[in-house]
C-alpha positions in Angstrom: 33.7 -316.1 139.5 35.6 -319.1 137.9 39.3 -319.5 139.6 42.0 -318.5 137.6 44.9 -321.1 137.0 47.4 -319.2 135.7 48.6 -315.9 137.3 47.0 -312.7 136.4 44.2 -310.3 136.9 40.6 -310.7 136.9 38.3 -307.3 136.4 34.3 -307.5 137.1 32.3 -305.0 135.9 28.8 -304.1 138.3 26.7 -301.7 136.9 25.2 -299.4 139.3 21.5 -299.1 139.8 20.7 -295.5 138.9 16.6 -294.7 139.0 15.5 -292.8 135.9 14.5 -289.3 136.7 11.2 -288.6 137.6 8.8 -287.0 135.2 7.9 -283.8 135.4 4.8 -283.3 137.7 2.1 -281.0 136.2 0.1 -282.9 134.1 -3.4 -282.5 133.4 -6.0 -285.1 132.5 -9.1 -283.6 130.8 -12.5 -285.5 129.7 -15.3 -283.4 127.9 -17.1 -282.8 124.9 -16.3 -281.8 121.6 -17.2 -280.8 118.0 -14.8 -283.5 116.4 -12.5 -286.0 117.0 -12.5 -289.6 117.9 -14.6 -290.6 121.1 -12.7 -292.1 124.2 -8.9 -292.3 123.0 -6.4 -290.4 125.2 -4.4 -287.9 123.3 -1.5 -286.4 124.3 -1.1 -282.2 123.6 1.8 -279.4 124.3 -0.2 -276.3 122.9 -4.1 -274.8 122.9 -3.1 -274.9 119.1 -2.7 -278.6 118.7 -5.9 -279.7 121.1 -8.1 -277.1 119.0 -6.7 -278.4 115.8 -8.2 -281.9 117.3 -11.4 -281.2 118.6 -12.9 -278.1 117.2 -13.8 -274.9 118.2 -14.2 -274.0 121.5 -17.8 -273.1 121.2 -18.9 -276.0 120.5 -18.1 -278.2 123.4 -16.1 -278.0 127.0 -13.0 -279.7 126.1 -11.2 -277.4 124.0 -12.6 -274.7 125.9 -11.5 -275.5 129.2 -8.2 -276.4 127.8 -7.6 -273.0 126.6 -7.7 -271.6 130.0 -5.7 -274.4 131.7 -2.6 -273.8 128.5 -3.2 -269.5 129.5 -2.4 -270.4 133.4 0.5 -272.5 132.2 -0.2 -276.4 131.9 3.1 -278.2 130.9 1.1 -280.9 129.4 -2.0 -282.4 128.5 -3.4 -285.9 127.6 -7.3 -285.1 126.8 -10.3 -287.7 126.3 -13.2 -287.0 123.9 -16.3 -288.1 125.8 -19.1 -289.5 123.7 -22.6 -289.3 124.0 -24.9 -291.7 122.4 -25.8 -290.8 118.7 -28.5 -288.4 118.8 -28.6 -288.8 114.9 -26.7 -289.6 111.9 -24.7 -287.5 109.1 -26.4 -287.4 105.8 -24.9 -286.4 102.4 -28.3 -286.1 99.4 -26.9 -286.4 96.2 -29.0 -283.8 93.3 -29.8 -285.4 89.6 -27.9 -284.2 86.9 -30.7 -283.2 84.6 -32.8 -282.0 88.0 -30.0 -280.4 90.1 -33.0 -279.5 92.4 -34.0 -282.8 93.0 -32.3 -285.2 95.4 -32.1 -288.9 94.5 -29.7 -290.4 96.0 -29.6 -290.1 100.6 -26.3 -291.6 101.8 -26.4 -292.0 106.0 -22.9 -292.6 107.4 -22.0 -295.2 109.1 -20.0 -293.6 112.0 -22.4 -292.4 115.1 -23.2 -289.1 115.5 -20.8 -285.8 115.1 -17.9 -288.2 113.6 -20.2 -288.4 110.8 -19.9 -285.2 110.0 -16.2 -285.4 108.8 -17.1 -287.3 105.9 -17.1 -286.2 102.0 -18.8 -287.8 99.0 -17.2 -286.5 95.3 -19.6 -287.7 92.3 -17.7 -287.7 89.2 -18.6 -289.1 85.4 -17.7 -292.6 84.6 -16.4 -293.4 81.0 -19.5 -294.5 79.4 -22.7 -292.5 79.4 -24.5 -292.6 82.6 -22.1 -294.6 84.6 -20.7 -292.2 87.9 -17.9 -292.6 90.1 -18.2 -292.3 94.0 -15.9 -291.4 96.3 -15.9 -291.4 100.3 -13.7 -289.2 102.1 -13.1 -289.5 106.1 -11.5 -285.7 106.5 -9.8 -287.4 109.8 -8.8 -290.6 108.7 -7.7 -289.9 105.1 -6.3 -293.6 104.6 -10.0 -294.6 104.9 -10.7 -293.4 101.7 -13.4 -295.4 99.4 -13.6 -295.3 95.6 -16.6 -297.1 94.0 -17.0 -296.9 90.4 -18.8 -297.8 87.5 -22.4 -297.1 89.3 -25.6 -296.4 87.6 -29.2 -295.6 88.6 -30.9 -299.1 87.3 -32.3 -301.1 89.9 -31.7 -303.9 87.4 -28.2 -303.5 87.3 -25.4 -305.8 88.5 -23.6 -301.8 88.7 -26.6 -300.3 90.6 -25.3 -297.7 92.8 -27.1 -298.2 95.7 -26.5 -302.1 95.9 -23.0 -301.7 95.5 -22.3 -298.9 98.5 -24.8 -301.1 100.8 -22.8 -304.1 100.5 -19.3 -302.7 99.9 -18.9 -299.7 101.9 -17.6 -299.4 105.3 -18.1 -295.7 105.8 -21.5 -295.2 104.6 -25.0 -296.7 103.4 -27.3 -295.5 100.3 -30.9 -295.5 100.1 -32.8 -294.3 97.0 -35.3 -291.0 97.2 -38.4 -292.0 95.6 -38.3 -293.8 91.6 -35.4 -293.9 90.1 -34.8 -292.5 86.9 -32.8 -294.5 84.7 -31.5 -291.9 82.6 -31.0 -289.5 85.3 -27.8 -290.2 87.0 -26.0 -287.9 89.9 -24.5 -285.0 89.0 -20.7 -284.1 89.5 -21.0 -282.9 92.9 -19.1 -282.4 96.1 -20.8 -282.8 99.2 -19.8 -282.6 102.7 -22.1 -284.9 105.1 -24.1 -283.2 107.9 -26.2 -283.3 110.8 -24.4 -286.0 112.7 -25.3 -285.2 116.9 -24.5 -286.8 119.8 -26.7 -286.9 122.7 -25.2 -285.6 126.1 -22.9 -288.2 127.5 -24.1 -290.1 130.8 -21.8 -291.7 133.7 -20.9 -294.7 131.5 -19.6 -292.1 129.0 -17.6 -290.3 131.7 -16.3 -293.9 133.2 -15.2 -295.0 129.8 -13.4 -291.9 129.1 -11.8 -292.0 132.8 -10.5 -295.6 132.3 -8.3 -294.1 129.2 -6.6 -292.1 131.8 -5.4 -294.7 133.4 -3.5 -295.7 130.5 -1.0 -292.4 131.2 0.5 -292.5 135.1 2.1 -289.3 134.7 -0.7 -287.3 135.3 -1.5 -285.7 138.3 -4.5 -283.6 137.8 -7.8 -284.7 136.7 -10.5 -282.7 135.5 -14.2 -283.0 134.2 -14.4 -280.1 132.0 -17.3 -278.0 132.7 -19.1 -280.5 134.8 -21.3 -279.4 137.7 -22.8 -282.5 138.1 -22.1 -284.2 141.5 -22.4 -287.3 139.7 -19.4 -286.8 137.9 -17.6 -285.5 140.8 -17.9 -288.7 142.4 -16.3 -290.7 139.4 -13.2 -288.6 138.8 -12.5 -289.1 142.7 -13.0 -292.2 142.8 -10.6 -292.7 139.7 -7.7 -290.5 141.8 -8.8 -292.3 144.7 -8.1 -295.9 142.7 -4.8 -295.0 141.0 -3.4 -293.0 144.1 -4.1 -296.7 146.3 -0.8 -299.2 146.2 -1.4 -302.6 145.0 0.8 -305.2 144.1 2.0 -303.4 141.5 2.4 -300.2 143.5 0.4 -297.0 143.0 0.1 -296.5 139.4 0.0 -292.4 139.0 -1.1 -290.4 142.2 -3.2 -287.9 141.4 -6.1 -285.0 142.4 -9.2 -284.8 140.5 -10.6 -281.5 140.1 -14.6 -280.0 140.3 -16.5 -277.3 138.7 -19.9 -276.3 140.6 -22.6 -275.9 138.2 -23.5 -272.3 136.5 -26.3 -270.6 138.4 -25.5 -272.5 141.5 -26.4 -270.5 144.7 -24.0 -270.8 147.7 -26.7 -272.5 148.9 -27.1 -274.9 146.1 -23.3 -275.6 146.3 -23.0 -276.2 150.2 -26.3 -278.5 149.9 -24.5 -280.6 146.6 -20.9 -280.8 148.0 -21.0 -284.6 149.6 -17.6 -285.5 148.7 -15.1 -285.2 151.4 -11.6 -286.6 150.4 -8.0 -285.4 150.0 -8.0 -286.2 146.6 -10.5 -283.8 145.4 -10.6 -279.7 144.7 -13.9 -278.3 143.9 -14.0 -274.5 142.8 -16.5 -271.7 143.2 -17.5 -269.9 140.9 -18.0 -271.7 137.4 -15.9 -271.2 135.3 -12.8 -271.3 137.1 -11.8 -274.8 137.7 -9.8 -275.3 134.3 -7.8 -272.0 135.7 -7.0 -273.6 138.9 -6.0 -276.9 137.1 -3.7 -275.0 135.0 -1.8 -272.8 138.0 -1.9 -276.2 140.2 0.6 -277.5 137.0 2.7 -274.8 136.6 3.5 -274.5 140.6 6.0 -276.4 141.9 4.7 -279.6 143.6 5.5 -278.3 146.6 3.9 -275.0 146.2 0.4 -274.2 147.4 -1.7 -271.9 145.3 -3.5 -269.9 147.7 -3.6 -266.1 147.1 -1.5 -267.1 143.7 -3.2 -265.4 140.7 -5.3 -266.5 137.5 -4.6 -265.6 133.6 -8.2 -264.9 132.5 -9.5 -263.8 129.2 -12.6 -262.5 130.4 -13.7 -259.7 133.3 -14.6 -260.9 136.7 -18.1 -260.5 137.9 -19.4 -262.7 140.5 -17.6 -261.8 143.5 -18.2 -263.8 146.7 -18.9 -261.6 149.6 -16.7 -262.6 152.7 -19.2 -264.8 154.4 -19.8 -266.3 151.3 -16.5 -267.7 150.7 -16.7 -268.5 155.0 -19.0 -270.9 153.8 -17.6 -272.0 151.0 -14.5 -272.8 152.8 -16.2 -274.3 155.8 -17.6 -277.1 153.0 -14.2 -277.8 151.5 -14.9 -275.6 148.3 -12.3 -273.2 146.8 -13.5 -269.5 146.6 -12.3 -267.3 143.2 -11.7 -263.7 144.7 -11.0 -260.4 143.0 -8.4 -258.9 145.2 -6.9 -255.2 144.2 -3.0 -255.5 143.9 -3.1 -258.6 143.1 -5.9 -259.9 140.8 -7.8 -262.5 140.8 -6.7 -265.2 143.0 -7.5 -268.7 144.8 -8.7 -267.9 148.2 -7.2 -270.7 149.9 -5.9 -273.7 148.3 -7.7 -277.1 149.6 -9.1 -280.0 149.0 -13.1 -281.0 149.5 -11.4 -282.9 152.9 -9.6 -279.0 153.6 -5.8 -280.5 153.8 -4.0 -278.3 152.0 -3.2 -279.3 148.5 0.4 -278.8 148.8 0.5 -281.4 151.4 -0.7 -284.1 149.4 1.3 -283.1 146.2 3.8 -283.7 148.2 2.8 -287.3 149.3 2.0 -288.1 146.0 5.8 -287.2 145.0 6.9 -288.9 147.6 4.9 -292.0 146.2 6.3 -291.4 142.9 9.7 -291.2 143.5 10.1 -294.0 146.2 7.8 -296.4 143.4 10.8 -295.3 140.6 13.6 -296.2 142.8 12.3 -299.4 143.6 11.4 -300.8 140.5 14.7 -301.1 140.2 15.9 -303.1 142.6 12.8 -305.6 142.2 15.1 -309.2 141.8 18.0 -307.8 143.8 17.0 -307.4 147.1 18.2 -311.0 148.4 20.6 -310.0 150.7 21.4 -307.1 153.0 23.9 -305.4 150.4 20.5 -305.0 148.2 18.9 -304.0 150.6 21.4 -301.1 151.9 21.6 -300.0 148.4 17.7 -299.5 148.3 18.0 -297.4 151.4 20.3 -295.4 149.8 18.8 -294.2 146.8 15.7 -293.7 148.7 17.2 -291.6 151.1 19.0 -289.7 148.8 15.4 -288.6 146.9 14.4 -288.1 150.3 17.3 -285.6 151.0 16.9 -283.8 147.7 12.8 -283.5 148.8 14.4 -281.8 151.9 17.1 -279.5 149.5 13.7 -277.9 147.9 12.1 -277.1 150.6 9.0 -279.9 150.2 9.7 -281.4 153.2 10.6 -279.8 156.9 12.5 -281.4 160.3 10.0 -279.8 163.2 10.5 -276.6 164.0 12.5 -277.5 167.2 14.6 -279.6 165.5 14.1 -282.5 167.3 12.0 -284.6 164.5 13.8 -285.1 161.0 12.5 -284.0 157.7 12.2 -287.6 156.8 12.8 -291.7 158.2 13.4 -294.3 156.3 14.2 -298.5 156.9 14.4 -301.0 154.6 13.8 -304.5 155.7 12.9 -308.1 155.4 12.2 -310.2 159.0 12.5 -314.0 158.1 9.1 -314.8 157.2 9.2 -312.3 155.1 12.3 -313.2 153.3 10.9 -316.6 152.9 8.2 -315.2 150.8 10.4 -312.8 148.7 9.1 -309.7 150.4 11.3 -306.5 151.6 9.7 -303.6 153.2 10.0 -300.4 153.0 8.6 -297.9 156.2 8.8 -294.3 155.3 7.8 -291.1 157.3 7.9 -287.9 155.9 6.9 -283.8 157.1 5.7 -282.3 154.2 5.3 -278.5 154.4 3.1 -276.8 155.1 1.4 -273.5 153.5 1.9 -270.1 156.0 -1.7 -269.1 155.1 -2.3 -267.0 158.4 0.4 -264.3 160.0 -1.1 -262.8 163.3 0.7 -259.2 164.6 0.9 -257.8 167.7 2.1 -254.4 167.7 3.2 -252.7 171.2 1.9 -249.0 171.5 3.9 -247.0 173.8 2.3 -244.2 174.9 5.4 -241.3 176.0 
């Protein structure tokens, strides 16, 4: 502060560093198939409504499907990706002569692969002068896109020929003539909606591109593969938790749990003898059919919050119960048994991951992460001396005290360990290289999953 000459008084104004409030945990990340839509772009979606208004029915694909059951056991949010297969074949639109309405003479193929090619539209209309037409393209999803050729006739000798002029100035479709032209016999006024466009079923580069868009939201903190039994697949959605939930330089860039269907048909057997993956970041569900369920009630419980014995919202009836030794297995392999249980419906058996921590626990780690990443983001640049430094301390400890307020985090139950530790410091190497660290310990809680009795019987 400059030194004042003359007598008065001198006010400076520090602003306070005040974290921004975390996001609201409970957000699902889903990758699978679909009718429509565009392939591998992460959308964000509040409502079944808005994701089947997207992608289609839910018949024909897993995405939308699965979604539905995730918004009925109450997801907060949802940022899906379409996964795309390669083109299994391309949309075609046949255009009918006007004086032989039952012969086709024009074949237009779109451009865009497989079922995106089926959202296109061609509109023949007459031109001004007698066999001239006008063609139109229509993309249903991207109505900006829309192409207009006209003047067009059906002579090969023409500067106007049709065909010429959508080979080389279209961008949404090319034209190829069925058999000998007729020179007098241009299209008729027709609308036609393009069809046949397929994709082939996606492979693991599909699934990793579409996994890599997820990365671009860090506020999610459930992944799932719709529908997907394959172990394959497994493996890449933990490995993508496993890669965002690891601190870098940059610190962890969204925590999260990746979630597993086993494949329809599978035998317990089947599913015991699949199940490799043993990590904390990974919940794999038995039966099929369930997982999208169990990825919506994971959301709407509080982080803290395990979901064991909670129920499920499902549309259809329950049929394949587990027997008890069943679900011993499945539990003894880190799997998640689906149980019909009277008085309460149907319910997660116990909540844990493929490594059997509970997934409360690491929920509440991964908050923990969050939070602590927030805070200090905003002290990165003002940490140079120890009044930065007992600032940082601060704020952290004051998430960490509000963790405790909820009930997410515990002191032992003698009393003689806190809830939570936390130092902030910088030893003089350190500071010479601009680093401050931060040493955390925290006791998450725990799940009461068992409650043993003893009664005393008195006999008078």
């Amino acid at each position: 502060m400059r030194a004042r000459v003359i007598p008065g008084v001198s006010v400076e104004v520090v602003k306070e560093i005040v974290p921004q409030s975390l996001y609201p945990s409970g957000i699902v990340g889903l990758v699978g198939t679909a009718a429509k839509g565009q392939n591998v772009k992460i959308k964000g979606f509040t409502s079944y409504r808005e994701i089947k208004t997207e992608y289609g029915e839910p018949e024909n694909g897993t995405l939308v499907k699965e979604a539905k059951l995730a918004f009925q056991n109450g997801v907060f949010q949802v940022f899906a990706v379409k996964v795309g297969g390669p083109a299994g074949g391309a949309a075609v639109a046949n255009l009918k002569a006007e004086k032989k309405p039952n012969k086709n003479i024009i074949k237009l193929v779109s451009q865009r692969e497989g079922e995106e090619g089926n959202s296109l539209r061609t509109h023949v209309t007459k031109g001004g002068t007698q066999n001239y037409v006008t063609l139109e393209v229509l993309d249903e999803t991207h109505p900006e896109r829309t192409e207009t050729h006209g003047d067009l006739v059906m002579d090969p000798s023409s500067e106007r020929y049709l065909v010429n002029i959508i080979n080389t100035n279209s961008r949404l479709v090319k034209a190829e003539a069925i058999g000998e032209p007729a020179l007098e016999t241009p299209p008729m006024e027709q609308d036609v909606r393009f069809e046949g466009g397929k994709a082939g079923k996606p492979d693991i580069k599909n699934y990793e591109q579409a996994l890599e868009q997820l990365e671009l939201e860090p506020n999610i903190d459930v992944v799932y593969g719709c529908d997907e039994g394959d172990p394959q697949i497994h493996n890449l959605v933990k490995a993508h938790c496993e890669n965002m939930s690891t601190s870098s330089e940059a610190g962890a860039l969204g925590p999260r749990m990746g979630i597993g269907s086993v494949a329809k048909g599978d035998t317990i057997e089947d599913i015991v003898r699949k199940n490799q993956i043993v990590s904390d970041r990974f919940i794999l569900v038995a039966p099929n059919g369930f997982a999208a369920a169990v990825a919506g009630l994971i959301s709407k419980l509080n982080y803290f919050e395990s979901p064991t014995f909670k129920p499920l919202n499902l549309v259809e009836s329950f049929e394949d119960r587990l027997t008890p030794t069943q679900q011993m297995k499945l539990l003894e392999s880190g799997v998640i048994p689906i149980d019909l249980i009277r008085g309460r419906g149907v319910v997660v058996v116990k909540g844990i991951t493929s490594s059997k921590e509970q997934i409360s626990v690491q929920r509440v780690a991964d908050r923990g992460i969050r939070g602590v990443k927030n805070i200090a983001d905003n002290f990165i640049g003002a940490l140079n001396n120890a009044r930065g430094r007992m600032a940082l301390r601060e704020r952290i400890t004051e998430f960490f005290v509000a963790m405790e307020k909820e009930g997410s985090i515990v002191p032992s139950t003698d009393g003689t360990k806190p809830a939570y530790l936390v130092d902030v410091y910088s030893t003089q190497d350190d500071f010479s290289k601009g680093i401050v660290r931060v040493d955390i310990g925290v006791r998450p809680v725990r799940a009461m999953d068992y409650i043993y009795t003893t009664i005393n019987v008195q006999a008078f």
